[in-house]
C-alpha positions as CSV (number, residue, x, y, z in Angstrom):
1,X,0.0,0.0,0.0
2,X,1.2,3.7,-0.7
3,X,2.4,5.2,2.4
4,X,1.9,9.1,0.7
5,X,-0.4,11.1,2.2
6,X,-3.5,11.2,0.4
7,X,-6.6,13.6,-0.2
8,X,-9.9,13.7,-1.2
9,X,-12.4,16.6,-1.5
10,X,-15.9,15.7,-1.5
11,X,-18.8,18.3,-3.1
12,X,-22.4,18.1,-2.3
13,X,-25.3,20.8,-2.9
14,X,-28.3,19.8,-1.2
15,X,-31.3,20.0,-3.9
16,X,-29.0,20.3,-7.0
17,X,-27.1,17.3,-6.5
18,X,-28.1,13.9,-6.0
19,X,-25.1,12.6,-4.2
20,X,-21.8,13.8,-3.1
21,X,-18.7,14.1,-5.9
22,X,-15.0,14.0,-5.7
23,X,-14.0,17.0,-7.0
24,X,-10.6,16.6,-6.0
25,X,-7.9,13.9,-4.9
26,X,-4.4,13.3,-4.8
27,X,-1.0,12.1,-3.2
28,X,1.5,13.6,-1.7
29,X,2.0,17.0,-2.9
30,X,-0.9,17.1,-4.2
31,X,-2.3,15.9,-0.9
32,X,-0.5,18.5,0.2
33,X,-2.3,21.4,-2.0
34,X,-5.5,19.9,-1.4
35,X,-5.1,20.3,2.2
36,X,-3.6,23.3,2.0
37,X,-6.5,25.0,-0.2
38,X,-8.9,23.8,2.2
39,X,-7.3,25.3,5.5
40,X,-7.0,28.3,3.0
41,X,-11.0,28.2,2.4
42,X,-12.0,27.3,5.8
43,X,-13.4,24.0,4.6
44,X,-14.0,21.7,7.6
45,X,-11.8,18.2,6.9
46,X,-11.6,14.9,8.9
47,X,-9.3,12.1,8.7
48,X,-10.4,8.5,7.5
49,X,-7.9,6.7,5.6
50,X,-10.1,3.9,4.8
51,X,-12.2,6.4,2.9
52,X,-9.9,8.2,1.4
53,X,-8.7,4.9,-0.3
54,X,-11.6,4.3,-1.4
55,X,-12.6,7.8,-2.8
56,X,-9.3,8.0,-4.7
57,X,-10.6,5.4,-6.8
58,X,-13.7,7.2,-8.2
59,X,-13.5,9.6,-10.9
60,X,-13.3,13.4,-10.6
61,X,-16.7,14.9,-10.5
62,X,-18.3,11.7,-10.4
63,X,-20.6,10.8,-7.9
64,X,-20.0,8.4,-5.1
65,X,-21.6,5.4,-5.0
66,X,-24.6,4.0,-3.3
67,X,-22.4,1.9,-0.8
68,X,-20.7,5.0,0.4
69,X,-23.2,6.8,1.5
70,X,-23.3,5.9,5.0
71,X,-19.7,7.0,5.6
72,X,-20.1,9.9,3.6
73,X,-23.4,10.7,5.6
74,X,-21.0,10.8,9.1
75,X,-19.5,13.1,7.2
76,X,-21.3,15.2,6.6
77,X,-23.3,15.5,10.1
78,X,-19.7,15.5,11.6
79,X,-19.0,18.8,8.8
80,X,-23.1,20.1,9.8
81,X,-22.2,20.4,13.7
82,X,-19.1,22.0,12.9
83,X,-20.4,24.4,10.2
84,X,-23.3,25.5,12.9
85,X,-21.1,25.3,15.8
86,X,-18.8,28.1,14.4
87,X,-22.0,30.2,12.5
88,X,-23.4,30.5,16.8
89,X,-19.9,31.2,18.0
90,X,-19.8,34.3,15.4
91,X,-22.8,35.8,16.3
């Protein structure tokens, strides 16, 4: 198995989209510049390897698939929580 740091930048608009979509992925400096573009943005990130494996495999700006969901779901409540812990801290 690669030892590189790797990744994986999911997209999902509730309404538009049906499911989440890689829209970017990478190892090591790339890894890097994802990670980096994120902090950058504010984007909220958490660590799973398993899933990052596994996302790396999927096509950019393809959806994930059905069997993924329930991760990705964690996810995103784990990115929710954090998104409206912050929005009540700045008011």
């Amino acid at each position: 198995m690669d030892k590189r740091k790797k990744a994986a930048a999911l997209k999902y608009k509730p309404g538009e989209d049906t499911a989440p979509k890689v829209v970017a992925k990478g190892s090591g400096n790339i890894a890097d510049r994802i990670l980096e573009v994120a902090r950058e943005h504010k984007i909220p990130m958490r660590e799973d390897p398993q899933l990052v494996e596994v996302l790396s495999t999927i096509d950019l700006n393809r959806e994930i698939p059905p069997e993924l969901y329930k991760a990705v779901a964690e996810i995103l409540v784990f990115v929710y929580r954090m998104t409206k812990k912050d929005t009540k801290v700045l008011l």
